[in-house]
C-alpha positions in Angstrom: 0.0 0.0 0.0 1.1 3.7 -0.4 -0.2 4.9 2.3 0.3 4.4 6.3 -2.2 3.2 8.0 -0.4 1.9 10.9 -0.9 5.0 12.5 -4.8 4.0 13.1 -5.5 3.3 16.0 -9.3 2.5 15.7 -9.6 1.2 12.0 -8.0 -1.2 10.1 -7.0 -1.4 6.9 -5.8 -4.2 4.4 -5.4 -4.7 0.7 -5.0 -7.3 -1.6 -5.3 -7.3 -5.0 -6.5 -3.8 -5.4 -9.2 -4.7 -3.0 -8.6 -3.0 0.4 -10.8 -3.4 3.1 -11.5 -0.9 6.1 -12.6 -2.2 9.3 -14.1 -0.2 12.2 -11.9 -2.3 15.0 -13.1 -1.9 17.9 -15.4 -5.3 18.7 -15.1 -5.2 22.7 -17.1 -1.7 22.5 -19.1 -2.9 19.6 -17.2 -0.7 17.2 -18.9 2.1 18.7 -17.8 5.8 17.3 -16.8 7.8 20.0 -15.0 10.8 18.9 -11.9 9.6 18.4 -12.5 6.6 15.6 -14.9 9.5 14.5 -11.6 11.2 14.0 -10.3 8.7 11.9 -12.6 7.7 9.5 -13.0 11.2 8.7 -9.6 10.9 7.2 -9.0 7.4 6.2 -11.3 8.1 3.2 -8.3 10.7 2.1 -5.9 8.2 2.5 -7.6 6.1 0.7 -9.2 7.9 -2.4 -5.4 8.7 -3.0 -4.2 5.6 -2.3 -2.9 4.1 -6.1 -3.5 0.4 -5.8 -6.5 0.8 -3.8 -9.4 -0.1 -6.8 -12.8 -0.9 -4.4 -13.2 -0.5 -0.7 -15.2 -3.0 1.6 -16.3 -1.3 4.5 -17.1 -3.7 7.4 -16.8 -4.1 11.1 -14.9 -6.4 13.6 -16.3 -8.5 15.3 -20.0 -9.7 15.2 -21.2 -6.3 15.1 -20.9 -3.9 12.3 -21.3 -0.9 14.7 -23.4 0.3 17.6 -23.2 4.2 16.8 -22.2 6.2 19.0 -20.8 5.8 22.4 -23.6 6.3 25.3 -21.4 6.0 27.9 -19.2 9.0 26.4 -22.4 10.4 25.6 -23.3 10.5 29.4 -20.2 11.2 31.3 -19.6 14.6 29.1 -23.0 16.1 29.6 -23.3 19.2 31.6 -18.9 19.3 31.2 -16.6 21.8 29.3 -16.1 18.4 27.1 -19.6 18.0 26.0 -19.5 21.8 25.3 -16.7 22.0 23.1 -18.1 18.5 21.8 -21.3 20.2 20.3 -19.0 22.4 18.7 -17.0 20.6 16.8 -19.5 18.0 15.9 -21.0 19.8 13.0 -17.5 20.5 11.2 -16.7 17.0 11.5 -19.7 15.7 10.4 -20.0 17.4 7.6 -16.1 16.3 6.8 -16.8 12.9 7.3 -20.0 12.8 4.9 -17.8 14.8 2.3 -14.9 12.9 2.3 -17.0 10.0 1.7 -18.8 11.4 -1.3 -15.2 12.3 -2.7 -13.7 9.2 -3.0 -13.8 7.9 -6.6 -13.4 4.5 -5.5 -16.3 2.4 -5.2 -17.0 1.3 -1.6 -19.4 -1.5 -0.6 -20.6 -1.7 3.1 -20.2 -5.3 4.3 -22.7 -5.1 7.2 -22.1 -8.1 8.6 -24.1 -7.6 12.0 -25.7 -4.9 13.8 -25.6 -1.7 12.5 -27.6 1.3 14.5 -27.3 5.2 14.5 -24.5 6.3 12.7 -23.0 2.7 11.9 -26.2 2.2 9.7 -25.9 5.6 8.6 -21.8 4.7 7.1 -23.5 1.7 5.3 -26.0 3.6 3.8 -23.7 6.4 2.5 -21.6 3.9 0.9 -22.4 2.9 -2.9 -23.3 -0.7 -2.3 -24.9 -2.5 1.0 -24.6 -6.5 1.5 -26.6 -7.0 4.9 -26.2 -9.8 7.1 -30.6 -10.9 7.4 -30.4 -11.2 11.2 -28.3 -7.9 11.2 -30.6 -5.1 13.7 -30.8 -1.9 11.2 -31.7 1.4 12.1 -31.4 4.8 13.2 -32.3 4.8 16.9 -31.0 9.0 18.2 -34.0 9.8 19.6 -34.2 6.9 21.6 -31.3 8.7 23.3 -32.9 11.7 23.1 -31.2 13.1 19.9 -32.1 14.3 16.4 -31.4 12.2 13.7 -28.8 14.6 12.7 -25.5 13.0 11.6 -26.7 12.0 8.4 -29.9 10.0 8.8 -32.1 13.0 7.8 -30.3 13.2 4.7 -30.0 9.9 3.4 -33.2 7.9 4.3 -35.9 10.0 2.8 -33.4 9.5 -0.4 -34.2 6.1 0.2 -37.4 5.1 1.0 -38.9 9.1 0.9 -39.7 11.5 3.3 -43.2 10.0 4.9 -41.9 6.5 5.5 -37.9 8.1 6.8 -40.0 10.3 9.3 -42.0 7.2 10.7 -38.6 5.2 11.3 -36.9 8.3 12.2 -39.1 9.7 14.4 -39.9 6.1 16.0 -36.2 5.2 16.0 -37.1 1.7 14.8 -35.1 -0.8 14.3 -35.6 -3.6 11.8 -34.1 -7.0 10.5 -31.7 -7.0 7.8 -34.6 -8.9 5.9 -36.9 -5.9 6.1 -34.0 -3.5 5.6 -33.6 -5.3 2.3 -37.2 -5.4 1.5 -37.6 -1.5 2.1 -35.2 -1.0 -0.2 -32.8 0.6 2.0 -29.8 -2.1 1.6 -28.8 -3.5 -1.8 -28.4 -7.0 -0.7 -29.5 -9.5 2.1 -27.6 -13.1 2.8 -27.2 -15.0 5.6 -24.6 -13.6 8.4 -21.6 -15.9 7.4 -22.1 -15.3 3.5 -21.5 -11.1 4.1 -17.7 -10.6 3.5 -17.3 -13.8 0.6 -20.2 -11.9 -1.1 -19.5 -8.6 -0.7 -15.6 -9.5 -2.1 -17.5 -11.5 -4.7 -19.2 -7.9 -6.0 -15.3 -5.8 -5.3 -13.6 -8.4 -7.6 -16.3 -8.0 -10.5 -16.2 -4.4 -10.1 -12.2 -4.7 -9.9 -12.4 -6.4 -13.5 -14.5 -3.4 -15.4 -12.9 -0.3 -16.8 -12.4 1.6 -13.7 -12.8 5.2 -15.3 -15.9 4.3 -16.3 -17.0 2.9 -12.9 -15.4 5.4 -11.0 -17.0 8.3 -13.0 -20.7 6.3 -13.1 -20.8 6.9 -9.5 -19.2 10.6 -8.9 -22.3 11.6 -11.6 -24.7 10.2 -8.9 -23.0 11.5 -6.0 -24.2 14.9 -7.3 -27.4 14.6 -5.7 -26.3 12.9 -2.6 -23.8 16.1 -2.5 -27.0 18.4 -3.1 -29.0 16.7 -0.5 -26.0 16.6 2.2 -25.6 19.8 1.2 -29.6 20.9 1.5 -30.3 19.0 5.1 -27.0 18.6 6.8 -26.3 21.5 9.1 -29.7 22.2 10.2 -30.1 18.8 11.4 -26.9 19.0 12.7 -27.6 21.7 14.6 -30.6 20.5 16.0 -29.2 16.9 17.0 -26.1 19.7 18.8 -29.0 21.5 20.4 -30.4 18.0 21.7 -27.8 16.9 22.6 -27.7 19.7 25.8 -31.3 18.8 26.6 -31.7 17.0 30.1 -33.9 14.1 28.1 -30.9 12.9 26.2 -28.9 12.9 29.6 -31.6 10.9 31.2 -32.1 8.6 28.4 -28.3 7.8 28.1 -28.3 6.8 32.0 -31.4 4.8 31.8 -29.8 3.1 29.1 -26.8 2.3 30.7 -28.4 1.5 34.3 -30.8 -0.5 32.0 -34.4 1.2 33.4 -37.4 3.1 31.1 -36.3 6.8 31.1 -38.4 9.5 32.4 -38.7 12.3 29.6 -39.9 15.9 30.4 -39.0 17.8 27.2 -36.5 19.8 28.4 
């Protein structure tokens, strides 16, 4: 590879045959994206969009999960701090570099969800060009059950999908479904059972890997115009709400009935 990706600390990255494959490694915290993996895979895309022998990227996760979202237990211990403060301030910047950094890359990139994927980690998958879901995987966006707006990306992506009525409902609801009905909805390209993901997924990178790669690479960039319109149309108002949200005393008291496993109280404030 040409570039250095030793210096990850919460990815990993492999290639092989022009097929590189990008891992969210962190399985004993369920490759949950705390701030600092949040970090990274806002610049691993760089690395690897540039990265000359690098042809298709597989996205997965470590693990039996593909990723929880965010960290509650980050998400509890900051609030009311200087850290949470200066957390909702940088959140929107990086957000919106994470989301563009992904449309940029020319290279296409398949999502290998290969478990779980909630939040943010179903978000990923669902800004990647092609989804292979495991059929028992749990799919969804679930912020408010935390008390958040759907903010880092789910507002813009899902009514893309399956169109604004239907991403309220699930939105709104924070409903999770089976990667079965995440197929059927049409959110995800492609449903297999949980120990076909990866050998299908690298089935689909090594047929992509044999096609004129201008022509594949430049297919997809025409698309990504609207998906660059639409980030560019929803992203920092519903950013700025899920910041705003994120300072309400509901989100703190549903991230410590989450973790002390109880039903939260809500009182809208």
């Amino acid at each position: 590879m040409t570039q250095d990706y030793a210096r990850y600390q919460y990815l990993r990255v492999t290639c092989e045959n022009g097929i590189a494959t990008l891992m969210l490694n962190q399985a004993e915290n369920r490759n949950a994206i705390h701030a600092e993996m949040h970090a990274e895979l806002e610049h691993v895309w760089l690395d690897l969009a540039a990265d000359k022998q690098v042809n298709i990227i597989v996205l997965t996760g470590a693990g039996r999960m593909f990723s929880a979202g965010g960290d509650i237990k980050r998400m509890a211990s900051r609030f009311g701090t200087e850290e949470g403060w200066r957390f909702s301030l940088d959140v929107p910047t990086a957000t919106r570099r994470l989301f563009q950094n992904i449309l940029e890359v020319s290279q296409p990139i398949i999502a290998a969800v290969n478990g779980d994927a909630v939040g943010l980690g179903a978000t990923l998958a669902l800004f990647s060009d092609v989804s292979i879901i495991a059929d028992t995987a749990k799919f969804g966006d679930s912020h408010v059950k935390v008390g958040l707006v759907a903010g880092d990306g789910g507002a813009v992506i899902w009514p893309l999908l399956v169109g604004p009525s239907r991403a309220k409902e699930f939105l709104m609801r924070g409903k999770l479904v089976s990667g079965t009905e995440a197929h059927q909805l049409g959110l995800v390209n492609h449903v297999v059972p949980v120990d076909q993901v990866m050998a299908r997924a690298l089935e689909m990178a090594e047929e992509l890997n044999k096609l004129p790669p201008l022509a594949v690479r430049w297919t997809k960039l025409s698309v990504n115009k609207m998906l660059k319109h639409q980030l560019n149309l929803i992203l920092d108002a519903s950013i700025a709400y899920e910041m705003l949200s994120i300072n309400s005393k509901d989100h703190h008291e549903a991230a410590l009935a989450f973790i002390e496993k109880r039903a939260p109280v809500y009182k809208g404030i």
